[in-house]
C-alpha positions as CSV (number, residue, x, y, z in Angstrom):
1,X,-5.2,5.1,-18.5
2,X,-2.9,8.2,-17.7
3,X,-4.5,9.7,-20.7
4,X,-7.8,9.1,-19.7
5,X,-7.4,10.1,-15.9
6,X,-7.9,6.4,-14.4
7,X,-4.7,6.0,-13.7
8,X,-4.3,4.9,-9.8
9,X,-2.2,7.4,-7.5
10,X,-0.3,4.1,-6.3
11,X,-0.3,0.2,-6.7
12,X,0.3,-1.6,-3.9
13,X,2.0,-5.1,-3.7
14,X,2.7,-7.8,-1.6
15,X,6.0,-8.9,-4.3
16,X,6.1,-7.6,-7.9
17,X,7.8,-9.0,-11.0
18,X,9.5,-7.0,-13.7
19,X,6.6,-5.9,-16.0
20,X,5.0,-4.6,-12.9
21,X,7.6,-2.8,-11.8
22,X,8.3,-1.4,-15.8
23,X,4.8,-0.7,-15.8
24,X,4.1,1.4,-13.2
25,X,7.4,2.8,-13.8
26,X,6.5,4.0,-17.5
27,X,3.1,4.8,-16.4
28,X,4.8,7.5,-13.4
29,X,2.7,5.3,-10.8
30,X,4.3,4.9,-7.3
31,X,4.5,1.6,-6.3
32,X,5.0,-0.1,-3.1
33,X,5.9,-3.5,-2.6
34,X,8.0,-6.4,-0.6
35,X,6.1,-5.7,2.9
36,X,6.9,-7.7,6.1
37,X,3.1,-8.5,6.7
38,X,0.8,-9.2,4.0
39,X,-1.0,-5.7,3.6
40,X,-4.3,-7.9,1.5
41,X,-4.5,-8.8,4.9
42,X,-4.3,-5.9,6.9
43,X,-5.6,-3.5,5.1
44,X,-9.4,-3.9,4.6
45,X,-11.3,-3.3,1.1
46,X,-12.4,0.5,0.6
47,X,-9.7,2.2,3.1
48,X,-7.7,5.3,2.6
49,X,-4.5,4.8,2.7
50,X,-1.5,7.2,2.1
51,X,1.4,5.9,0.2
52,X,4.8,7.5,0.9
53,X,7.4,5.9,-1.3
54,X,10.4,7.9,0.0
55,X,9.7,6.7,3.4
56,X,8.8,3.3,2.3
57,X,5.6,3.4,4.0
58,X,1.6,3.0,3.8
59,X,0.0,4.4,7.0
60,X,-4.1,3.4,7.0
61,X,-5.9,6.7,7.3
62,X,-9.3,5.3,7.9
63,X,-10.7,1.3,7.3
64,X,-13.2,0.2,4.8
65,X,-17.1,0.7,5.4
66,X,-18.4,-1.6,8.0
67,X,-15.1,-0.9,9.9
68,X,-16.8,-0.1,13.2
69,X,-13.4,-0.8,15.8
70,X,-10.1,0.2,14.5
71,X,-7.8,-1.9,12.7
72,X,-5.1,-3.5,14.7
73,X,-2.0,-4.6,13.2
74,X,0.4,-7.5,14.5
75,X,3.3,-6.5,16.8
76,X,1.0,-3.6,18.5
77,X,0.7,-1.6,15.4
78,X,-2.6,0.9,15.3
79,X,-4.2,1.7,12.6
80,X,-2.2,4.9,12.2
81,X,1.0,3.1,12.2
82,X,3.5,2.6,9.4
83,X,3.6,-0.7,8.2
84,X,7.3,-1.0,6.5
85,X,8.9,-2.5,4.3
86,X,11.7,-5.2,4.6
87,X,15.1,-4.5,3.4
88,X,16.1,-5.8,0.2
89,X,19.6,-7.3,-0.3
């Protein structure tokens, strides 16, 4: 894919396994995952999103077509919030 350019700038999970992880690893992809909210659910299909894995975060820049009111996250989050990720132990 990398070869190709169709590699994606990021993968985004809700939890990962192993081969995902080695994956986008080996394939220098950023990857996100382990969120406190489900982001398949925030986040709706076709938004722009900006990925910051030294952070930890994914801020929504603008929401999919046929957004017409701005996304609202729970706990008062707006759409230009951060939504972070949980601790892992």
């Amino acid at each position: 894919m990398q070869s190709r350019n169709m590699a994606p700038v990021a993968i985004i999970f809700n939890t990962v396994n192993t081969i995902l992880a080695q994956g986008a690893a080996l394939g220098g992809i950023s990857m996100l995952a382990g969120f406190d909210q489900d982001v398949t659910e925030l986040i709706p299909h076709g938004s722009l999103v900006e990925v910051d894995p030294e952070t930890k975060t994914l801020r929504l820049l603008r929401g999919g077509s046929g957004d017409t009111a701005p996304a609202t996250f729970a706990h008062g989050q707006s759409e230009t919030s951060p939504v972070h990720l949980k601790p892992r132990h």
